[in-house]
C-alpha positions as CSV (number, residue, x, y, z in Angstrom):
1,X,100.2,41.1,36.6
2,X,102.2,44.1,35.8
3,X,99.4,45.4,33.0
4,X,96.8,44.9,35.6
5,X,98.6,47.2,38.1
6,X,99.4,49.7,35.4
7,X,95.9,49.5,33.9
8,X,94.6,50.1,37.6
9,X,96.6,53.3,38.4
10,X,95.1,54.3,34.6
11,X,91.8,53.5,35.8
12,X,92.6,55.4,38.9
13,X,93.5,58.7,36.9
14,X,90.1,58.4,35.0
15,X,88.1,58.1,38.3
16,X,89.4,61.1,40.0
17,X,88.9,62.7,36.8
18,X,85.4,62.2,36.4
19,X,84.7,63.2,40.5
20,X,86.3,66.6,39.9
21,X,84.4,66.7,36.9
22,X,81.0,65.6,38.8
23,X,82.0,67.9,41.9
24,X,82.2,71.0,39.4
25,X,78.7,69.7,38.0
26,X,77.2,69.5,41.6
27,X,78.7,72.7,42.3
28,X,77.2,74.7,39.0
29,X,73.7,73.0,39.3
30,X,73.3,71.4,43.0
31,X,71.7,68.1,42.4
32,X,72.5,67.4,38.9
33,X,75.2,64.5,39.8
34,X,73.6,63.3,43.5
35,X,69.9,62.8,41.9
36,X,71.6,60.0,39.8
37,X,74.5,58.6,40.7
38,X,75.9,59.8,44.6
39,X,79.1,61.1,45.4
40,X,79.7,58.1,47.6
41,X,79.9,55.3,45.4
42,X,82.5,57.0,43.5
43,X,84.1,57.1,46.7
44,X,83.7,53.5,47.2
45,X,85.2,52.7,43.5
46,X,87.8,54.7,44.9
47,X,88.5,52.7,47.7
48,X,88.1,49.5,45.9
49,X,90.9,50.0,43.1
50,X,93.4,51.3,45.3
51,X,92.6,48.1,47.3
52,X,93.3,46.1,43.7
53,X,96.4,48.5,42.8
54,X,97.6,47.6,46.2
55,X,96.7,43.5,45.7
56,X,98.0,43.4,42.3
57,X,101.5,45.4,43.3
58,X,102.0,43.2,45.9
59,X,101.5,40.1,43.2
60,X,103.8,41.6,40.9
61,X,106.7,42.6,43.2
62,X,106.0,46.2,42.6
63,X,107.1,48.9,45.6
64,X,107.4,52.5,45.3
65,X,109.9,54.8,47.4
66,X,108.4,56.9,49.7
67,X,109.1,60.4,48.6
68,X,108.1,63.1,50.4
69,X,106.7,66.1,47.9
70,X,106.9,69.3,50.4
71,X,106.6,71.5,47.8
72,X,102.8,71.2,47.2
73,X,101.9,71.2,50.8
74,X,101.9,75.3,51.3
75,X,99.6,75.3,47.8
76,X,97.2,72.9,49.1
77,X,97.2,74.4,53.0
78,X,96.2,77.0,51.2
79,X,93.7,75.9,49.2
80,X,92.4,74.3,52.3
81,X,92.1,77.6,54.6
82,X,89.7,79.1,50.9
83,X,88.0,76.2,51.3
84,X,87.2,76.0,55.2
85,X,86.7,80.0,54.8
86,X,84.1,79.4,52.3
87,X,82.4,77.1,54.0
88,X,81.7,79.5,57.1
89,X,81.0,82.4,54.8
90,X,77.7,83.3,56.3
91,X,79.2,83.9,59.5
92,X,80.5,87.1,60.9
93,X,84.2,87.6,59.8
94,X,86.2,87.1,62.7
95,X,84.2,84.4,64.3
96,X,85.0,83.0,60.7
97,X,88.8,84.2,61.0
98,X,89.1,82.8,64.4
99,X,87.7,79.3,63.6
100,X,90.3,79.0,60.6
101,X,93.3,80.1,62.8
102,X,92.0,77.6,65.2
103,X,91.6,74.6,62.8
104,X,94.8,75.7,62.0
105,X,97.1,75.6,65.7
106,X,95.2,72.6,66.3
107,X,95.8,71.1,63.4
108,X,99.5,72.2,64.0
109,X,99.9,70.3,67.1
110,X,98.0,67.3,66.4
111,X,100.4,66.8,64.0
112,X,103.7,68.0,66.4
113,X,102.5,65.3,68.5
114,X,101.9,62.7,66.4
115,X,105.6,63.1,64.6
116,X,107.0,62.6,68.2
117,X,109.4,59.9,69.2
C-alpha cells in the first residue's frame, strides 16, 4: 500500500504539471486546451487522487506533520495582488487599486476572525 501512496503523490506531481502546462497553453492561444479537453476535469482528477492519496495513507499508516511554511506566503500574496490586478486591468486605476486593498483588509479579517479562540 505504501507504493500506491507514493505512486499517487508521483501521479499528483505530473497532473499539476500538465495544468500549468495547459493554463500557459490557454493563456498563449485562448481555446486551444478548453475546445478539447476542459480545465475542469483536470480539476476533478485532482480531486479524485488526493481522495486516493488520502485512502491509501490512511491504509498504510502513513501521517504527515503539519508544518507550517510561512516563508512562501509573502511570495504568493504577492503573486495573488498581480493576479487580481490583472484581472481588473480594464478598469480605471484606483477603482482597480481600491478593490485590491479591499480584497485585501477583508481578506485580513476574515482570517483574524476565523484564527480566534
Amino acid at each position: 500500500m505504501t507504493l500506491a501512496y507514493k505512486l499517487l503523490h508521483d501521479c499528483l506531481l505530473i497532473l499539476l504539471v500538465f495544468f500549468v502546462f495547459a493554463l500557459i497553453a490557454e493563456g498563449i492561444l485562448p481555446g486551444i486546451i478548453s475546445n478539447h479537453f476542459g480545465l475542469y476535469k483536470i480539476a476533478i482528477l485532482f480531486m479524485i487522487n488526493v481522495l486516493a492519496i488520502f485512502g491509501a495513507g490512511k491504509a498504510a499508516g502513513v501521517y504527515a506533520e503539519v508544518r507550517i511554511n510561512k516563508k512562501i506566503a509573502w511570495p504568493l500574496l504577492f503573486m495573488l495582488a498581480l493576479l487580481i490586478f490583472n484581472s481588473l486591468l480594464k478598469l480605471n486605476i484606483f477603482l482597480n487599486l481600491f478593490i485590491l486593498i479591499f480584497i485585501f483588509v477583508t481578506s485580513y479579517f476574515l482570517i483574524k476572525t476565523f484564527q480566534e479562540k
